[in-house]
DRENMIKOL-399312 format. One line per 4 residues: number of its first residue (from 1); their letters; for each residue x, y negated, z of N, C-alpha, C, CB. Coordinates in pm, whole numbers. Atoms other than C-alpha are relative to their C-alpha. Glycine has a CB too. Layout:
NUM = A = X/Y/Z/X/Y/Z/X/Y/Z/X/Y/Z ~ ...
END
This chain:
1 = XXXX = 65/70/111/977/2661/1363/-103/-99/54/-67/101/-96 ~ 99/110/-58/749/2354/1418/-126/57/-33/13/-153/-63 ~ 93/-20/21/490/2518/1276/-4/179/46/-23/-59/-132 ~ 32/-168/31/368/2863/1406/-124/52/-24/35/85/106
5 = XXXX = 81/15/97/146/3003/1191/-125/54/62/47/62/-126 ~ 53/-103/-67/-11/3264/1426/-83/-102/115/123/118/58 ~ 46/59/-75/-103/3038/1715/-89/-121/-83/104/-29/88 ~ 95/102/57/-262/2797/1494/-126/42/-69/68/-78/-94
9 = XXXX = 103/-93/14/-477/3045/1353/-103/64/69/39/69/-28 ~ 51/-63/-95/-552/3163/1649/-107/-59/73/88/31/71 ~ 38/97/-100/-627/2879/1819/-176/-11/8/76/-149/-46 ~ 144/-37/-57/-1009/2825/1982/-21/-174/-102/-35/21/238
13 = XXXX = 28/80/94/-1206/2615/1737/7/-145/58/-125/40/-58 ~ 32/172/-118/-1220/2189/1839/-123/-26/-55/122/-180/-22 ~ 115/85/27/-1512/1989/1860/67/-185/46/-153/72/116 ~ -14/170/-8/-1554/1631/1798/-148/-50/-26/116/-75/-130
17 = XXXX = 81/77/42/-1849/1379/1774/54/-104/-71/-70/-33/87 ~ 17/73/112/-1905/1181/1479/-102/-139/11/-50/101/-98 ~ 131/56/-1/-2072/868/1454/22/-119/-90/-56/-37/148 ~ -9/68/119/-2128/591/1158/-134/-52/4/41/82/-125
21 = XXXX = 70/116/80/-2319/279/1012/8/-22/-124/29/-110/35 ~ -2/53/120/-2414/93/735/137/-52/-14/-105/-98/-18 ~ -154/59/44/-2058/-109/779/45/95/-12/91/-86/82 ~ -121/-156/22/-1863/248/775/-18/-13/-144/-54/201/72
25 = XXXX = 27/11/126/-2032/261/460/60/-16/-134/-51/-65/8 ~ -34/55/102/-2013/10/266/136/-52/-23/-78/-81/-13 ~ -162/37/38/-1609/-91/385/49/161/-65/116/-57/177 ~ -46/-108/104/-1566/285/240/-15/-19/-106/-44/110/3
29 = XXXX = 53/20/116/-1757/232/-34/117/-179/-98/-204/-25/57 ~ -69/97/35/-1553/-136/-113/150/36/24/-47/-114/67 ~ -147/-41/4/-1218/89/-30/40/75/-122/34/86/118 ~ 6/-137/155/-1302/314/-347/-7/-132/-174/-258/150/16
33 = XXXX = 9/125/154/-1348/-28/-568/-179/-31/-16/75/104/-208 ~ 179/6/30/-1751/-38/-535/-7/-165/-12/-127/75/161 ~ 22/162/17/-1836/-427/-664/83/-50/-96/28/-85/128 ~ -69/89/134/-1584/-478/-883/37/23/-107/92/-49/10
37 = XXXX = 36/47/131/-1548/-548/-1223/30/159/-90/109/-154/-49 ~ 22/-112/96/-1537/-242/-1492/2/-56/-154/-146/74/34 ~ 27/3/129/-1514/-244/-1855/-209/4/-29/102/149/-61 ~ 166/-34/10/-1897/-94/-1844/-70/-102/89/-45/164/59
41 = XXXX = 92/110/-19/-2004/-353/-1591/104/-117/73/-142/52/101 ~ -63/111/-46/-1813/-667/-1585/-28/-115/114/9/-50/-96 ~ 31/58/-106/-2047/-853/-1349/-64/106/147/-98/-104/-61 ~ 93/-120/-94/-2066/-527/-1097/1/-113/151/113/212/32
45 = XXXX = 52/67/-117/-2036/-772/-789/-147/-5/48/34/-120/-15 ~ 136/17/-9/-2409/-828/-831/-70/95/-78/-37/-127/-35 ~ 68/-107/76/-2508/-548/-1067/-92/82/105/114/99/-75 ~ 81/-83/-67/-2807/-382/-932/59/164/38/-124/-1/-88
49 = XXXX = -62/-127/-24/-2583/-38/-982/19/9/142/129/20/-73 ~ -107/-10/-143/-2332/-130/-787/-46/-27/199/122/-142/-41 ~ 38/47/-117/-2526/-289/-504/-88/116/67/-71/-133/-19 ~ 56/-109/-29/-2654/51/-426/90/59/70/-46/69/-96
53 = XXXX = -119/-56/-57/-2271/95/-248/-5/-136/62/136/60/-93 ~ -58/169/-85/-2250/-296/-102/-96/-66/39/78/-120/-88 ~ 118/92/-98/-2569/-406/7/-118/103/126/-131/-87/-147 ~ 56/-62/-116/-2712/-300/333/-189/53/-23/27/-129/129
57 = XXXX = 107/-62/41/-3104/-249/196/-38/32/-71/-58/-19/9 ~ -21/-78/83/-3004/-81/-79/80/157/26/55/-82/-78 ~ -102/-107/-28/-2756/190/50/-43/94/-41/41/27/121 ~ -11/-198/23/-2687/524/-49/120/38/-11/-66/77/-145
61 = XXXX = -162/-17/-66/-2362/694/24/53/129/-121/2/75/220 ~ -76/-96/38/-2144/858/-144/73/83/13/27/-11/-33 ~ -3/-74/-53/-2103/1187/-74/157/28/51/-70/75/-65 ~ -117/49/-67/-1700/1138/-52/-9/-44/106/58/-78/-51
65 = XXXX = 27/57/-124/-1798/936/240/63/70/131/-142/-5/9 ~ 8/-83/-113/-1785/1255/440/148/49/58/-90/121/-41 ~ -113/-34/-91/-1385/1262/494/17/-128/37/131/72/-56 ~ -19/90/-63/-1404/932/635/-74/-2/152/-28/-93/-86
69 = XXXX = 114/-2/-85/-1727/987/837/49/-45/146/-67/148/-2 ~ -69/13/-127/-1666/849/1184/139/0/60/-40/73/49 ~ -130/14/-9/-1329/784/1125/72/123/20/27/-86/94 ~ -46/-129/-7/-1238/1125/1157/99/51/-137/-134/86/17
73 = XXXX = -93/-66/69/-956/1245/918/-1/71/-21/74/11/10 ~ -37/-160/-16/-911/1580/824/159/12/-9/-76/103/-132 ~ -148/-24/-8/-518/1567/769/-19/-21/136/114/-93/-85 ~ -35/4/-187/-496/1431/1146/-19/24/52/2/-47/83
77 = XXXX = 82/-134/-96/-737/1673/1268/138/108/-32/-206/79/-86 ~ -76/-179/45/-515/1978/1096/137/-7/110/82/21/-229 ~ -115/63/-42/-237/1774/1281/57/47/104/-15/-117/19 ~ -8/29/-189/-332/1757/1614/-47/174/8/-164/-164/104
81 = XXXX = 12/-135/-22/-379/2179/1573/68/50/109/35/66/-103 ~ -87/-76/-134/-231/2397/1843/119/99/-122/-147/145/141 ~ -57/-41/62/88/2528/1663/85/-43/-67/-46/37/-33 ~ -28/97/74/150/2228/1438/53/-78/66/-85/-47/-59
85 = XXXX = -69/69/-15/389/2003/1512/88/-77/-85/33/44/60 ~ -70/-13/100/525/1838/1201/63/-144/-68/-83/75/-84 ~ -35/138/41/695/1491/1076/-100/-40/-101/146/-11/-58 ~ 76/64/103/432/1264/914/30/-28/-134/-28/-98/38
89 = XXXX = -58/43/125/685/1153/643/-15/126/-85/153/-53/13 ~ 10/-126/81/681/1526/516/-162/11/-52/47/140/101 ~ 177/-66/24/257/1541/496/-19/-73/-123/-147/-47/135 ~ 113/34/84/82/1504/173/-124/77/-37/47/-25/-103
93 = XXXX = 141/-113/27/-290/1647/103/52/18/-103/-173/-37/-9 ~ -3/-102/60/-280/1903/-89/-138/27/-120/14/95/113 ~ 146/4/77/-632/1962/-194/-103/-52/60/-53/122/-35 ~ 110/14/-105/-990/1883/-104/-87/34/-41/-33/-106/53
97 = XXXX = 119/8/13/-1361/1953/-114/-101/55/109/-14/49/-110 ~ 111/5/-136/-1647/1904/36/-149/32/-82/-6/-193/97 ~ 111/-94/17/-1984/2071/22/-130/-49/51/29/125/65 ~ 136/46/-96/-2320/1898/92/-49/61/39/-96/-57/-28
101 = XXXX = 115/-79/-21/-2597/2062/239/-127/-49/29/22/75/88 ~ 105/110/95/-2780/1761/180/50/-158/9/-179/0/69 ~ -26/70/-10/-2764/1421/162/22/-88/116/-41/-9/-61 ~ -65/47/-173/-2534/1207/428/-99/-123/18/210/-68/15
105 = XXXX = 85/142/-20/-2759/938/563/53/-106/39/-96/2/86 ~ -131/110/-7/-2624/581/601/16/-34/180/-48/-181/-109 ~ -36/0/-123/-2652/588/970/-43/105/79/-32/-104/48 ~ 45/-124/13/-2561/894/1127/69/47/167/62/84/-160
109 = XXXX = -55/-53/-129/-2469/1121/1463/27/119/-11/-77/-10/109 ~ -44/-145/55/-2306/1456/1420/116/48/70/36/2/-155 ~ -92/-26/-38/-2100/1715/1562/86/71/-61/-20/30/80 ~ -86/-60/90/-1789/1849/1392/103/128/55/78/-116/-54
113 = XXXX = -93/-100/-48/-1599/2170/1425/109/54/-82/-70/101/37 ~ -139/-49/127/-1278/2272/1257/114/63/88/88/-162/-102 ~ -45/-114/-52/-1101/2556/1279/160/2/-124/-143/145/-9 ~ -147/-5/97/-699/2655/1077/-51/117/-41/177/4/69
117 = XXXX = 35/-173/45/-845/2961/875/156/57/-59/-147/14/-162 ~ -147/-88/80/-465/3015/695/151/-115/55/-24/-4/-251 ~ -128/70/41/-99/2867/696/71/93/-66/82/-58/110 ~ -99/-85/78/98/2984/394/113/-95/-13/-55/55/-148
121 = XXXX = -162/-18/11/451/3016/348/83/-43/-164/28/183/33 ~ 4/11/173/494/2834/-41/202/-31/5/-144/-192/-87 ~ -131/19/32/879/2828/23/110/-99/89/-13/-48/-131 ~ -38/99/13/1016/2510/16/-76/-68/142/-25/-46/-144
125 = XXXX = 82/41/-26/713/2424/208/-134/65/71/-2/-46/-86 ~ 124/-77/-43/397/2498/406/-135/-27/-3/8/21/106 ~ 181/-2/12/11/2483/347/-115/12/93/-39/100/-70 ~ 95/-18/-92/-214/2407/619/-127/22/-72/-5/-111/91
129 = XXXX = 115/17/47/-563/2515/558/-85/-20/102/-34/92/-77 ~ 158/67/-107/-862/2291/753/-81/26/-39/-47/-138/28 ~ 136/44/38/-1208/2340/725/-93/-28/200/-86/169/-132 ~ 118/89/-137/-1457/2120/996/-143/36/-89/27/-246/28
133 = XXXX = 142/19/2/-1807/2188/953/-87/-86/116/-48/133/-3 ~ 68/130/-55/-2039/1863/1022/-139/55/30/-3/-136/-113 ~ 122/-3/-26/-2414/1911/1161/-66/-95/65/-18/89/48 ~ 72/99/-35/-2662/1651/1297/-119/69/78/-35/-85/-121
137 = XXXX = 102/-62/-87/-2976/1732/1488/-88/62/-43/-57/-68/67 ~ 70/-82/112/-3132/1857/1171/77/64/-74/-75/-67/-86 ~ -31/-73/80/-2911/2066/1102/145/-29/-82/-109/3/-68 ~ -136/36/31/-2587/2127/881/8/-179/-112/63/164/-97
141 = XXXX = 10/105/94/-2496/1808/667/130/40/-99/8/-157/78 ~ -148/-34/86/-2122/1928/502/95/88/78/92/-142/-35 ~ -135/-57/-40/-1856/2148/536/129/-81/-99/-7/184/-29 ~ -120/47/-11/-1499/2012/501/139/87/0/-13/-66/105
145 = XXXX = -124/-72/55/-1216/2215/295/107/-82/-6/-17/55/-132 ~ -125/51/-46/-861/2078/377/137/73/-64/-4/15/155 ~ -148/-80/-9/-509/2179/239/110/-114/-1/29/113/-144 ~ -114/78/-50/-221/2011/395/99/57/-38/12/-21/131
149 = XXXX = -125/-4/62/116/1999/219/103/-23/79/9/-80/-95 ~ -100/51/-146/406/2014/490/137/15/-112/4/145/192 ~ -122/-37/41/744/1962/302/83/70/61/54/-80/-25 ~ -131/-33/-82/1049/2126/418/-61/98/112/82/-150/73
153 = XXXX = 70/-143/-92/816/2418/649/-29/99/-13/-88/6/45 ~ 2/-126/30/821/2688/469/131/70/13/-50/10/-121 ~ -125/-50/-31/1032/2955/481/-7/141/93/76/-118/71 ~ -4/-120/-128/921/3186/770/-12/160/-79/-165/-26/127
157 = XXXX = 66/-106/34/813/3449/522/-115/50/22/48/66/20 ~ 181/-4/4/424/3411/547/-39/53/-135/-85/-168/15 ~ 48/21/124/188/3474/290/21/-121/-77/-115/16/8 ~ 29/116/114/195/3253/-5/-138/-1/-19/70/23/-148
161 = XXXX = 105/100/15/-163/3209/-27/-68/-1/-166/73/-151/42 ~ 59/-11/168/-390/3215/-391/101/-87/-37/-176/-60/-53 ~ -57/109/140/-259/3010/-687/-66/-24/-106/117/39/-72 ~ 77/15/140/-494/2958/-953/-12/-129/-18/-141/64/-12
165 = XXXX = -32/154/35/-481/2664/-1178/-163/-17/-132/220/-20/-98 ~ 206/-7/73/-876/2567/-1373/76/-81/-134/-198/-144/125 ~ -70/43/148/-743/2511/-1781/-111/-144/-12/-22/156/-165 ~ 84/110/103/-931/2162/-1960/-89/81/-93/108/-99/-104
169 = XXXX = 7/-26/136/-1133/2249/-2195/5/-83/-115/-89/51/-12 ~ -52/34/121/-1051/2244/-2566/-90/-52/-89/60/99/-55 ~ 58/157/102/-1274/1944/-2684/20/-104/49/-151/-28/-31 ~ -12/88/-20/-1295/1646/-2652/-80/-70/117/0/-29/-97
173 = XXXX = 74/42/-139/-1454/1473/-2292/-109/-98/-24/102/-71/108 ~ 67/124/-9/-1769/1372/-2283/-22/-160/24/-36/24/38 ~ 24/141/-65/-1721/1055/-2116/213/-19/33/-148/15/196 ~ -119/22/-92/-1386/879/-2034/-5/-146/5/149/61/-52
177 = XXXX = 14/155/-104/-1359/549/-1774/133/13/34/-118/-13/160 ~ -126/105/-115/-1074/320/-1654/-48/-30/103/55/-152/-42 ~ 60/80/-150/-1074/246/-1308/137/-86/22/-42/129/168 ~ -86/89/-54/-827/-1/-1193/26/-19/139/-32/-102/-41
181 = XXXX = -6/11/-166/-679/12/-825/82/-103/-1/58/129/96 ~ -23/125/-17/-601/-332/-701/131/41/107/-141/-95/53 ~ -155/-74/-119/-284/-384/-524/-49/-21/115/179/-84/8 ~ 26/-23/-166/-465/-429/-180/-35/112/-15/-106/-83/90
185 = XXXX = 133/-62/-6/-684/-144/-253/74/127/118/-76/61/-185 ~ 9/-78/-102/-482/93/11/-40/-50/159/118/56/-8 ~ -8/78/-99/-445/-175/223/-199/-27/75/93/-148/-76 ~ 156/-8/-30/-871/-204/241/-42/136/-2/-89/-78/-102
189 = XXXX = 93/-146/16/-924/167/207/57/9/160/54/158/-149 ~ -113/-75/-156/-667/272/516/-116/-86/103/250/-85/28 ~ 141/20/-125/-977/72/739/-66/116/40/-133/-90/-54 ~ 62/-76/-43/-1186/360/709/73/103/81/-65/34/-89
193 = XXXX = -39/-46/-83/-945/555/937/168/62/-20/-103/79/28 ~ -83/-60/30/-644/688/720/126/-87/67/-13/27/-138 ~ -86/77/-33/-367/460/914/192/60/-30/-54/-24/151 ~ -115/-78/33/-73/675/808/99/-140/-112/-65/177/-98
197 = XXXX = -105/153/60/213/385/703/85/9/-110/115/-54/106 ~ 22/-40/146/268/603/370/-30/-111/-78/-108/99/-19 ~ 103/113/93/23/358/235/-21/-94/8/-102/2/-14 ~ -3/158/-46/129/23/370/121/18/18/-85/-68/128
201 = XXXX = -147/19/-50/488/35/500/86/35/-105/40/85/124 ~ -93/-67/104/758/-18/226/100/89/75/83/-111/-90 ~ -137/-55/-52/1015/111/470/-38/192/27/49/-106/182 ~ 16/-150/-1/827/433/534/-16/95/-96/-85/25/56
205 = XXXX = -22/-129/132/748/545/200/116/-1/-30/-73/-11/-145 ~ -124/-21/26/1102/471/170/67/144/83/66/-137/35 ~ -59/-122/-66/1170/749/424/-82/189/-34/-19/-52/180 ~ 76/-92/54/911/986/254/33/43/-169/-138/-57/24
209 = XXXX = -48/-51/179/1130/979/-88/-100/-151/-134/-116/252/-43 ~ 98/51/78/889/691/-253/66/-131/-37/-140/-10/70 ~ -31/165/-18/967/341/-398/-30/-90/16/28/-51/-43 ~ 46/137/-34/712/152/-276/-108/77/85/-50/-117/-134
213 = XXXX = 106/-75/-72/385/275/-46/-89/63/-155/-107/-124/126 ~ 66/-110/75/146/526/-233/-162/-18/49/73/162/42 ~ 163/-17/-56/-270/524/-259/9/95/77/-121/34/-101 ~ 70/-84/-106/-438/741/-32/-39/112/-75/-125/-69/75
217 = XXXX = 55/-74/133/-523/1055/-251/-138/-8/83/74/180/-58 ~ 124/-16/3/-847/1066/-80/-95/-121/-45/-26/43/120 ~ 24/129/79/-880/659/-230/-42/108/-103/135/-126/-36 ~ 56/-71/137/-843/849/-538/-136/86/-29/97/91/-34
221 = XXXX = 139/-104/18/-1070/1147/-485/-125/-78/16/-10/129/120 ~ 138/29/-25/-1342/899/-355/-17/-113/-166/-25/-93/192 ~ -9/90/103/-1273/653/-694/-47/94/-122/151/-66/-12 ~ 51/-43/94/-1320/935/-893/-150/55/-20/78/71/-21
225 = XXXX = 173/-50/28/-1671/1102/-803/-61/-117/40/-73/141/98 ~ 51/79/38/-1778/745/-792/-67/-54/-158/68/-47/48 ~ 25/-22/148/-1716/754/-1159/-77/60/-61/72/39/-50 ~ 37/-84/63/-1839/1062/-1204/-198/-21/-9/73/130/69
229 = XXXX = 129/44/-23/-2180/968/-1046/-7/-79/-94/-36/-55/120 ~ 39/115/85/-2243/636/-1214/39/40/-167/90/-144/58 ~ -18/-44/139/-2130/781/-1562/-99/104/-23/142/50/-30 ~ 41/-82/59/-2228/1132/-1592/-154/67/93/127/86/-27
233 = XXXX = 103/-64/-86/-2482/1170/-1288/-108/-109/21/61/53/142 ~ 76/125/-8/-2719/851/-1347/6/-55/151/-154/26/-49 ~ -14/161/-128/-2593/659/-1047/-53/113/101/-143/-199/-22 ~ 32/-56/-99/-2772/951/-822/98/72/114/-76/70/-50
237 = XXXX = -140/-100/-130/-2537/1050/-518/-81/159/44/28/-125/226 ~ 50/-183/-55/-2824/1336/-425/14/117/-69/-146/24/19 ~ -11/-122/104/-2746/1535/-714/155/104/17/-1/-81/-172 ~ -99/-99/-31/-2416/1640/-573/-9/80/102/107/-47/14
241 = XXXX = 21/-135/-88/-2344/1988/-445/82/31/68/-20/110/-55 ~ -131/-45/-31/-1984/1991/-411/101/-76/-88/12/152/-19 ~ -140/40/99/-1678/1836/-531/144/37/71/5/-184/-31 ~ -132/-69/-10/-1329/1990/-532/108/-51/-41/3/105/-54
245 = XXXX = -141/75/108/-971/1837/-645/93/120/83/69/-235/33 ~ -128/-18/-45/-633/1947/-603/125/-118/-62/30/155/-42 ~ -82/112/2/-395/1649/-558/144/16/-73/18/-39/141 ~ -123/-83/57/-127/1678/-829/81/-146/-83/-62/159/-131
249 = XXXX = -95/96/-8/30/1353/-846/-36/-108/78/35/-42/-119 ~ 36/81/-61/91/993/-672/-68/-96/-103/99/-41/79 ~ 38/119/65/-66/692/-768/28/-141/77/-144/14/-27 ~ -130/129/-2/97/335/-746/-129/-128/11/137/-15/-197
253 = XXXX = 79/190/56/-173/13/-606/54/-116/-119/19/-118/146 ~ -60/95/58/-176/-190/-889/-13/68/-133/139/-38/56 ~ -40/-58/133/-198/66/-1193/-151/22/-26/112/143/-6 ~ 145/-44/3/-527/193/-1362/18/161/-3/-90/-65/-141
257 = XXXX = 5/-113/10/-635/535/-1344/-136/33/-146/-25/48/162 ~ 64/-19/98/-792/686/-1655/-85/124/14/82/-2/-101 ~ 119/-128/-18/-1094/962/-1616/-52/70/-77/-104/-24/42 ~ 84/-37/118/-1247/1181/-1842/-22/138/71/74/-4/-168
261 = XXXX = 135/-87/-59/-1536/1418/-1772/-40/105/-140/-161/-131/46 ~ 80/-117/45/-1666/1740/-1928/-93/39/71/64/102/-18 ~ 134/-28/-95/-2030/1813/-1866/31/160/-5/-182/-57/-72 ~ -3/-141/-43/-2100/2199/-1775/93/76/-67/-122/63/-15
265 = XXXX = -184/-45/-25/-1750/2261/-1758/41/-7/145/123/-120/-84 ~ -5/-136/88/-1647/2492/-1633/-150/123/14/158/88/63 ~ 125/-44/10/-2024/2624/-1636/-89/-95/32/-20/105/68 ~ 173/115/79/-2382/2453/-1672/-3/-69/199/-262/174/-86
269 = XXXX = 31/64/-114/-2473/2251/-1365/124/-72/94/-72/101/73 ~ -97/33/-5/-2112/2128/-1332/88/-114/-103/32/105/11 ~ -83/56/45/-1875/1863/-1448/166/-12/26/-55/-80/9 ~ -119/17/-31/-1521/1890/-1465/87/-99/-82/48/118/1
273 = XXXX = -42/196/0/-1297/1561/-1459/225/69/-18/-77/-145/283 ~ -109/36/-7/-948/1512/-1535/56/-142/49/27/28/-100 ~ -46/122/-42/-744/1218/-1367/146/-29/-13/-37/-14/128 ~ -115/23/17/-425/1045/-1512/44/-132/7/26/50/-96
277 = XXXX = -36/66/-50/-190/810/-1439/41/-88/-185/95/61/125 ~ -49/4/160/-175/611/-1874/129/-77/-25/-113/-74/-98 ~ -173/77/-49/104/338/-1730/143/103/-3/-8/-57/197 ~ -107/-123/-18/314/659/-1657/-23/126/-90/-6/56/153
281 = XXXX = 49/-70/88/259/841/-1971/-104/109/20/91/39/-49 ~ 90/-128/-32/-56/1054/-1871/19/48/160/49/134/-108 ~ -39/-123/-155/97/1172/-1524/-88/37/75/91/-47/119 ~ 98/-98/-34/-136/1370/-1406/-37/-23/226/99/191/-69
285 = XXXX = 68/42/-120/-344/1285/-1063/-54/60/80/-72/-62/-13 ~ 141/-68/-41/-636/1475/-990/16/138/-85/-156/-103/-50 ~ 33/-95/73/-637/1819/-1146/-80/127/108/138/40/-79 ~ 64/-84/-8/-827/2121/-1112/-169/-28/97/104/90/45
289 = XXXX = 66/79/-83/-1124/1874/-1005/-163/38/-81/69/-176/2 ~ 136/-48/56/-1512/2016/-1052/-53/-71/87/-47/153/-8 ~ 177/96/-103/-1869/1807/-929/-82/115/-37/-106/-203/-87 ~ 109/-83/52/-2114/2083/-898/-140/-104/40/3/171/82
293 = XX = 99/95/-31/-2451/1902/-918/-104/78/-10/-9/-120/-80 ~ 163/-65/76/-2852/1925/-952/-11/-2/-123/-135/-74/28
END
C-alpha cells in the first residue's frame, strides 16, 4: 500500500523554521480578495477597513494567515511524512482549523513541529491527520489541525476515524455576504505557497476528474473568516480563538460564494457560518465551519 498507516504514525516528529513579512501578508491577504469591491464596500480599494489587510502601516493579519505562514503548507508537510507516498491528483483537504494562542504578528520567526496523530481507513479512501504546532521566542503562537483526503487509499481495514456532522440552526442567519472569487483569484492565491497544478493547470484537473482547475479550499477557508471578521467581529482579527471547516465541496474561479453567519451558534462566544456555491443551486462549500472568538 502507498500509504502505511503504522510507520507514519510512528514516525519521529519534523521540525521546520518559519519565517514571514509584511509582503507574505498582504499577497495572502490580496489572495483571499482583501481590496476589492463588495456589495457593503464598493470603494474597499481605499476603504480604511480594508486597508487594515493592504497597507503596510496599517497591518493586521488574519489569523488564516497561519496555513500559509512561511510558505509552509500543511497538505505538503502531511505529504512529505514517512509512510506516505501518494499521487497528488488523488489529494484534496479534507478539513481544517487552526487555534491561536495569540495574535500572529506581521513579521515573524518561528519554529514548527508536526507530527501524523491518525490515518483512517474511510473505504474508498484514506484520511491523513496533520497537526504542526507553531512557537516563536515568546512562546506558542498556533496549533495547526490538518485532514488530508487521499482518494483511492483506503481499504487496508484501519479504523474509520469519528464522523460527526454540526446541524444549521433553525432560524434565520444573522448576517449573510457575497463574496465573489475572480477568475485569477487561484492564480494570485497559489503565490503564498500552495503550487499544486489542481489550481492552475487545465490538463491536470483534467486528470483529477475536474473540468476546469478548482480554488484552493484554503482560498476559501481564508475568504470566509475574512467575512466573518469584518461582518460579525467588527473588523478585529484579535478576537479570534479558533476557526474550524470541513471542506465539503469545490468551488469554480469566477463564481460568487454566498455566506451566512449565526452568532453564538453553536454556543455563546461562537459563530457558526455556512458556505454555498448560489450559481450551482446552493452546493454546499464550507460546512461544519465554527469562529470561536472574544
Amino acid at each position: 500500500m502507498p500509504i502505511d498507516a503504522a510507520k507514519a504514525v510512528a514516525a519521529e516528529p519534523r521540525t521546520s523554521d518559519l519565517a514571514w513579512d509584511h509582503k507574505d501578508v498582504q499577497l495572502y491577504h490580496l489572495g483571499i480578495g482583501a481590496g476589492a469591491a463588495t456589495e457593503e464596500r464598493p470603494g474597499a480599494a481605499t476603504d480604511p477597513d480594508e486597508l487594515r489587510y493592504t497597507l503596510e502601516s496599517r497591518l493586521h493579519v488574519l489569523p488564516s494567515f497561519a496555513t500559509v505562514a512561511g510558505g509552509g503548507m500543511a497538505v505538503v508537510g502531511g505529504l512529505s511524512s514517512p509512510g506516505i507516498d501518494v499521487d497528488l491528483a488523488a489529494v484534496l483537504h479534507g478539513a481544517q482549523k487552526i487555534t491561536l494562542h495569540r495574535p500572529i504578528p506581521v513579521k515573524g520567526a518561528a519554529h514548527q513541529t508536526s507530527t501524523v496523530p491518525a490515518v483512517y481507513d474511510k473505504g474508498k479512501a484514506a484520511v491523513i491527520v496533520l497537526r504542526s504546532e507553531t512557537a516563536d521566542e515568546d512562546g506558542p503562537l498556533w496549533t495547526s489541525d490538518t485532514q488530508i483526503f487521499v482518494r483511492g487509499e483506503g481499504g487496508w481495514g484501519g479504523d474509520r476515524g469519528p464522523s460527526s456532522r454540526l446541524e444549521l440552526p433553525e432560524r434565520a442567519p444573522d448576517h449573510t455576504v457575497t463574496r465573489l472569487i475572480r477568475p485569477d483569484q487561484a492564480l494570485l492565491y497559489r503565490l503564498s505557497g500552495d503550487w499544486n497544478p489542481l489550481h492552475a493547470d487545465p490538463e491536470f484537473a483534467a486528470l483529477a476528474g475536474f473540468d476546469k482547475p478548482i480554488l484552493h479550499g484554503l482560498c476559501s477557508y481564508g475568504v470566509t473568516l475574512k467575512a466573518v471578521v469584518d461582518t460579525a467581529l467588527d473588523g478585529d482579527v484579535g478576537r479570534v480563538r479558533s476557526y474550524a471547516t470541513r471542506f465539503a465541496g469545490v468551488v469554480f474561479p469566477g463564481e460568487p460564494l454566498r455566506i451566512r453567519m449565526w452568532r453564538d451558534a453553536p454556543g455563546p462566544g461562537s459563530v457558526q457560518v455556512s458556505v454555498t456555491a448560489p450559481d450551482r443551486e446552493e452546493a454546499p462549500v464550507l460546512a461544519d465551519t465554527v469562529v470561536e472568538h472574544a
